[in-house]
ROSE-4610 file (N, C-alpha, C; in Angstrom, 1 decimal, always signed):
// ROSE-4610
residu = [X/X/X/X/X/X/X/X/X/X/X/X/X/X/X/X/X/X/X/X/X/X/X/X/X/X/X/X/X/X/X/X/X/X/X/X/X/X/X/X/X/X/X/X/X/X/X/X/X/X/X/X/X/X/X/X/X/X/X/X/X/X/X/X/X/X/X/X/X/X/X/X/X/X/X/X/X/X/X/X/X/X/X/X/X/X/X/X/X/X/X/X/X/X/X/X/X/X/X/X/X/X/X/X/X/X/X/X/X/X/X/X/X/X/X/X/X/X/X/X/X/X/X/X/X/X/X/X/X/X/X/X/X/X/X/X/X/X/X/X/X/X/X/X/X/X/X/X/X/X/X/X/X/X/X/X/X/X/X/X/X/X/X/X/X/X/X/X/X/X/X/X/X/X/X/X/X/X/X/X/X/X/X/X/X/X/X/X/X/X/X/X/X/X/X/X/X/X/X/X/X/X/X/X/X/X/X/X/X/X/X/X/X/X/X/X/X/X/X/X/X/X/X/X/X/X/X/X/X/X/X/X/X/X/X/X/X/X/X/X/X/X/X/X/X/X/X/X/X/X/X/X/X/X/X/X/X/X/X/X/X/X/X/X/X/X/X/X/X/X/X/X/X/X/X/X/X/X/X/X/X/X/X/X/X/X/X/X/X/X/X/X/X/X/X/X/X/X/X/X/X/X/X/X/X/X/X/X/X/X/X/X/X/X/X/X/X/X/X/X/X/X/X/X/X/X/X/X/X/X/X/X/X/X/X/X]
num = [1/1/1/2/2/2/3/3/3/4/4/4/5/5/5/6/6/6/7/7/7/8/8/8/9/9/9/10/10/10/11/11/11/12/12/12/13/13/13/14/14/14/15/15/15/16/16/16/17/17/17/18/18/18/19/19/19/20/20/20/21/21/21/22/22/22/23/23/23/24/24/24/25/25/25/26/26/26/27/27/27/28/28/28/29/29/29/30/30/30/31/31/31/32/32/32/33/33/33/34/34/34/35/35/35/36/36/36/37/37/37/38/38/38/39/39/39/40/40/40/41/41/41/42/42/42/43/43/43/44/44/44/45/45/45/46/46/46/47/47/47/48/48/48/49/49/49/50/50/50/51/51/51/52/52/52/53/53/53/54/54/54/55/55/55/56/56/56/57/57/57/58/58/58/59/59/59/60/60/60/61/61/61/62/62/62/63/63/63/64/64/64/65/65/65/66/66/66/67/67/67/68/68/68/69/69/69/70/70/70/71/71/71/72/72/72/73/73/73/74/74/74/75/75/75/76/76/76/77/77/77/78/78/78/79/79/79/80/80/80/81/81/81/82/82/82/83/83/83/84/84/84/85/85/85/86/86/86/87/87/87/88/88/88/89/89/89/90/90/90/91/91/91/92/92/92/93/93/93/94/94/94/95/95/95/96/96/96/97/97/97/98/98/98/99/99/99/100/100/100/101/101/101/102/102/102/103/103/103/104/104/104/105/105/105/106/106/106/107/107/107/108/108/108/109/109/109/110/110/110/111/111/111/112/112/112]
x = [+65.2/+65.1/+66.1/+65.5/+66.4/+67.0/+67.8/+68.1/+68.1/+67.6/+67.4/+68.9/+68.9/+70.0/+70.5/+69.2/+69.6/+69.8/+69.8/+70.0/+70.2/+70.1/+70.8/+69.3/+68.3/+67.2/+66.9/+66.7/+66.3/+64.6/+64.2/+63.3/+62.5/+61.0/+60.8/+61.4/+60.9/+60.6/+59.9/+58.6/+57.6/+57.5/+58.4/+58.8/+58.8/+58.3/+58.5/+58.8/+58.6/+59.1/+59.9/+60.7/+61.5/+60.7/+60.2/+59.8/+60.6/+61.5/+62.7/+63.0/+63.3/+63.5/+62.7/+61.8/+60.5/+61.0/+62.1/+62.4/+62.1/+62.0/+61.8/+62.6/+62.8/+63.4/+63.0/+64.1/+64.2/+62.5/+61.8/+60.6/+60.7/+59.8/+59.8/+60.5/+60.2/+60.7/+61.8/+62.8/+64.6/+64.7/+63.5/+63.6/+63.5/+64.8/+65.7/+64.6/+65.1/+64.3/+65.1/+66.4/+68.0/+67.6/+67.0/+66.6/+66.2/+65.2/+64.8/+65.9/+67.2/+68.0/+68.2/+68.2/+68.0/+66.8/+66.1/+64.5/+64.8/+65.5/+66.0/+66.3/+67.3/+68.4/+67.8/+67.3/+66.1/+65.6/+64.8/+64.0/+64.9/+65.4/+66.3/+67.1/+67.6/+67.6/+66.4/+65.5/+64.6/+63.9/+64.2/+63.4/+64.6/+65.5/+66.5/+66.4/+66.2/+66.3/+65.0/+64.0/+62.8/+62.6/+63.6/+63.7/+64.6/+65.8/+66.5/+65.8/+65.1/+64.2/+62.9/+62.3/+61.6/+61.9/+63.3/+63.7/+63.9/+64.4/+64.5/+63.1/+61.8/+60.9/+59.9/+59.9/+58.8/+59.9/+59.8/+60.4/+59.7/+58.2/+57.4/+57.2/+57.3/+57.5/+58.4/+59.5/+60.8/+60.6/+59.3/+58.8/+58.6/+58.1/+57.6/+58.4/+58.7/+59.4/+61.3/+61.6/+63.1/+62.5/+61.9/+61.6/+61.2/+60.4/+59.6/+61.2/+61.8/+62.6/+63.6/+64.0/+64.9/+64.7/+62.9/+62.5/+62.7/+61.8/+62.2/+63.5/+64.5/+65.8/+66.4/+66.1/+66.5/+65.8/+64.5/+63.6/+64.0/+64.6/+65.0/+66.1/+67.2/+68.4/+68.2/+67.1/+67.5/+66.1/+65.8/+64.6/+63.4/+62.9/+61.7/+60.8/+59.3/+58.2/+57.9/+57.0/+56.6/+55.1/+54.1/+53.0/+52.7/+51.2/+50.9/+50.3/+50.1/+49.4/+50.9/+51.7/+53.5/+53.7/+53.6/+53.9/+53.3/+51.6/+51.0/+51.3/+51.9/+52.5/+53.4/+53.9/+55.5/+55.5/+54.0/+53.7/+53.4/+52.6/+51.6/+52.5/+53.7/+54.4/+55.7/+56.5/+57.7/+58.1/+57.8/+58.1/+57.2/+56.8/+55.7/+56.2/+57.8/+58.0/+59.1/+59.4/+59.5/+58.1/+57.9/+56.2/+56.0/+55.6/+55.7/+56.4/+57.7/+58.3/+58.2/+57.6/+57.9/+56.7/+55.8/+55.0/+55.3/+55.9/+56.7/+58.0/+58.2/+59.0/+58.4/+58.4/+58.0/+58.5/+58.4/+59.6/+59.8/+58.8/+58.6/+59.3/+59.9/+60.3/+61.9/+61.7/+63.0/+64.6/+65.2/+67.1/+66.8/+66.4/+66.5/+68.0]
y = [+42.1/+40.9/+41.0/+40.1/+40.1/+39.0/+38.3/+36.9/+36.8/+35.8/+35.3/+35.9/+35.8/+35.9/+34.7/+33.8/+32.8/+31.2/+31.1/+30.0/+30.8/+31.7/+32.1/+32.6/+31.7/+31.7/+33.2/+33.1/+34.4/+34.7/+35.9/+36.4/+37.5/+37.2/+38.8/+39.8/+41.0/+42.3/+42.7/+42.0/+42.4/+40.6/+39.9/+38.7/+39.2/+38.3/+38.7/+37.2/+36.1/+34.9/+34.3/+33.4/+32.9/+31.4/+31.0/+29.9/+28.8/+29.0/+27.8/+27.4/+28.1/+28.1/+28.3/+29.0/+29.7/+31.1/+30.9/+32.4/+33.3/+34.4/+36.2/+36.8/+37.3/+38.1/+39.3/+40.4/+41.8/+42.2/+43.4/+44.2/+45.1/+45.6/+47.0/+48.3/+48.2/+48.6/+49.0/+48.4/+48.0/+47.1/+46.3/+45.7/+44.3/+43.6/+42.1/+41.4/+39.7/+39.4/+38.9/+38.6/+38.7/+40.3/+41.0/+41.9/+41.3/+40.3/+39.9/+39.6/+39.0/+38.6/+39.7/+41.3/+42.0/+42.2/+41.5/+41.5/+40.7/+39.3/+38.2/+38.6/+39.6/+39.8/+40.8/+41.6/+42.5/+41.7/+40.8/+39.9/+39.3/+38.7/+38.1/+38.8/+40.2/+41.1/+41.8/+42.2/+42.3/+41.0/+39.8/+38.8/+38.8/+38.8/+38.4/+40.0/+41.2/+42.5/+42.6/+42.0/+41.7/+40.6/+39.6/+38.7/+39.2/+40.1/+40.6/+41.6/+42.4/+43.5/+42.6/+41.5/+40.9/+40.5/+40.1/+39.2/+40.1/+41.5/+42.1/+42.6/+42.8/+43.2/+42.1/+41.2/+39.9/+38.9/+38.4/+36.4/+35.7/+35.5/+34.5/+34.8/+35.7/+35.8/+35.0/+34.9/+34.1/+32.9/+32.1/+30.9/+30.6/+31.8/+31.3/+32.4/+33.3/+34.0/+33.6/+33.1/+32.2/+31.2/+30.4/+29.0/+29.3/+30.8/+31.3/+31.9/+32.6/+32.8/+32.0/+30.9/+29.8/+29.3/+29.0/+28.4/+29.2/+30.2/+31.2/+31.3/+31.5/+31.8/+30.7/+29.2/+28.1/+27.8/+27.7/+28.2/+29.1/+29.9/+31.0/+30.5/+29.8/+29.6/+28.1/+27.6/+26.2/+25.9/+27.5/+27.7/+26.9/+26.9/+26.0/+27.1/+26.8/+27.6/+28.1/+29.0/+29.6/+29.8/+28.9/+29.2/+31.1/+31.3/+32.0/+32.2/+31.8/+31.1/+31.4/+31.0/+31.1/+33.0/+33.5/+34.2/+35.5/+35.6/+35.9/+36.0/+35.2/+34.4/+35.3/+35.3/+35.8/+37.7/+38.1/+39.4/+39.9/+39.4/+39.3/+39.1/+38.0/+37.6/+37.9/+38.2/+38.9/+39.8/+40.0/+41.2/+41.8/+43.3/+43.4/+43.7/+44.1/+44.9/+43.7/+42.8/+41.3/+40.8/+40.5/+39.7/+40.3/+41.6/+42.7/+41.7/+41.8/+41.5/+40.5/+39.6/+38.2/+37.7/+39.0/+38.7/+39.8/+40.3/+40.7/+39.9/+39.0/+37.9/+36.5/+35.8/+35.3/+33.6/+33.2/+32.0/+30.8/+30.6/+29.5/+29.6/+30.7/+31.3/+32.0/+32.5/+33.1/+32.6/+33.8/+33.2/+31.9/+32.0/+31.0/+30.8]
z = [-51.1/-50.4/-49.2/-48.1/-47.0/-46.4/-45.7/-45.4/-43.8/-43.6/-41.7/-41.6/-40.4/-39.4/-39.4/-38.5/-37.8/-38.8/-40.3/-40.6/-42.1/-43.0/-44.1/-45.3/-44.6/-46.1/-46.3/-47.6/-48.3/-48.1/-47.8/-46.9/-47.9/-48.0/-48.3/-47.8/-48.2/-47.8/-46.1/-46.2/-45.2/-44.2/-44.6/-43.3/-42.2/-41.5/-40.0/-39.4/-39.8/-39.2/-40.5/-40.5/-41.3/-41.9/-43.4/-42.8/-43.2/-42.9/-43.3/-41.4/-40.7/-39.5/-38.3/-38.6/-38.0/-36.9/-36.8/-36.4/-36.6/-35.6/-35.8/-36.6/-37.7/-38.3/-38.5/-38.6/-38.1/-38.8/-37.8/-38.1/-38.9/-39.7/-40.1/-39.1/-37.8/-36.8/-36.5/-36.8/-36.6/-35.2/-34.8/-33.7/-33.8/-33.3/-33.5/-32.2/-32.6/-32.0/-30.4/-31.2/-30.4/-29.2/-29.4/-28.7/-26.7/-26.9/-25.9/-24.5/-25.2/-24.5/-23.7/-24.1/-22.4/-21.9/-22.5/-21.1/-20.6/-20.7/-20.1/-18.9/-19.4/-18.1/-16.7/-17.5/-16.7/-15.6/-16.5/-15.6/-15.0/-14.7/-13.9/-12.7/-13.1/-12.0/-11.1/-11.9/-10.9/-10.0/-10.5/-9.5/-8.5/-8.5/-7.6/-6.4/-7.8/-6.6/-5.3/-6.2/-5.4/-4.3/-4.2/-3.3/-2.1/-2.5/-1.6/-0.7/-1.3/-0.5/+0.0/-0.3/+0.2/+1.4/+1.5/+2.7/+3.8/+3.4/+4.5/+5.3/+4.3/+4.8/+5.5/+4.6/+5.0/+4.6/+5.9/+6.0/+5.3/+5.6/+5.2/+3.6/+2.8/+1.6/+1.0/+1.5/+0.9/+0.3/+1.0/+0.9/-0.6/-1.3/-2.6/-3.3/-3.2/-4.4/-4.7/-4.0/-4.1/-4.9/-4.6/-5.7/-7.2/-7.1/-8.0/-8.7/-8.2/-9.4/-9.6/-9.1/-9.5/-10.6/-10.4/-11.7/-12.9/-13.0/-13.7/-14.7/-13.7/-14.4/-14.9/-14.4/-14.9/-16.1/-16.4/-17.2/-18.4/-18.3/-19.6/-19.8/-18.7/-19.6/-20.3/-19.9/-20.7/-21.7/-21.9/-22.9/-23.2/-21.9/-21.6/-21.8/-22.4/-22.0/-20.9/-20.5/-18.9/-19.4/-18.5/-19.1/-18.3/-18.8/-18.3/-16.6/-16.7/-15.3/-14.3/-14.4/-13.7/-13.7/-15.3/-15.4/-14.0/-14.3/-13.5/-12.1/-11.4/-9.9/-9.8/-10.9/-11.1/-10.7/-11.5/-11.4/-10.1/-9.6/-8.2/-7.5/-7.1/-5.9/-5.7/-6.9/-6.9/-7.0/-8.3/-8.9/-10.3/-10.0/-11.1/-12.1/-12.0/-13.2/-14.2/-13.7/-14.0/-14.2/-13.9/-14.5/-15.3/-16.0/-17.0/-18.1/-17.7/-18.9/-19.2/-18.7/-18.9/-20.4/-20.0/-21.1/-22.0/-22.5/-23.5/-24.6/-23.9/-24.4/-25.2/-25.8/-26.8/-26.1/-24.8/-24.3/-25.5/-26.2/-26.8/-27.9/-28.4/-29.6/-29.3/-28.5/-28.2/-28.2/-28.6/-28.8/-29.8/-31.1/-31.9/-32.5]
């Protein structure tokens, strides 16, 4: 037997969500769900690295990828969903390898 992390309940073996809490608990894998927190950060540096190099190359870009990652980052810290549809925007207009991750991340679920 194994117990959540994030609130104490006792867990099968082959658990993968908690259902006392509904959290991710550890995979067969050895991969946490506390993991995400550096795609967070990832994403966050590349939308910011991609607006800087944006600005130098195209002005008129600035228009929507500054807003685009404001939201974004405000968004992850105050653990709001990001639909898909954003995420997509996010791929296409800022940054690809940010947009990537963004759908790798679980927003609705994440940092329990």
């Amino acid at each position: 037997m194994k117990y959540c992390a994030h609130c104490g309940n006792e867990l099968l073996d082959e658990a993968v969500i908690c259902p006392k809490c509904g959290c991710r608990v550890e995979n067969g894998k050895g991969v946490k769900a506390t993991d995400q927190k550096d795609f967070i950060m990832v994403i966050k540096i590349f939308m910011i690295v991609a607006c800087v190099l944006g600005g130098f190359a195209f002005l008129i870009p600035l228009a929507w990828m500054i807003p685009m990652t404001v939201s974004v980052v405000n968004r992850l810290e105050s653990r709001q969903p990001i639909g898909v549809g954003f995420k997509v925007c996010v791929l296409l207009f800022v940054s690809v390898i940010a947009g990537i991750l963004l759908f790798f991340i679980d927003t609705e679920n994440y940092l329990c």
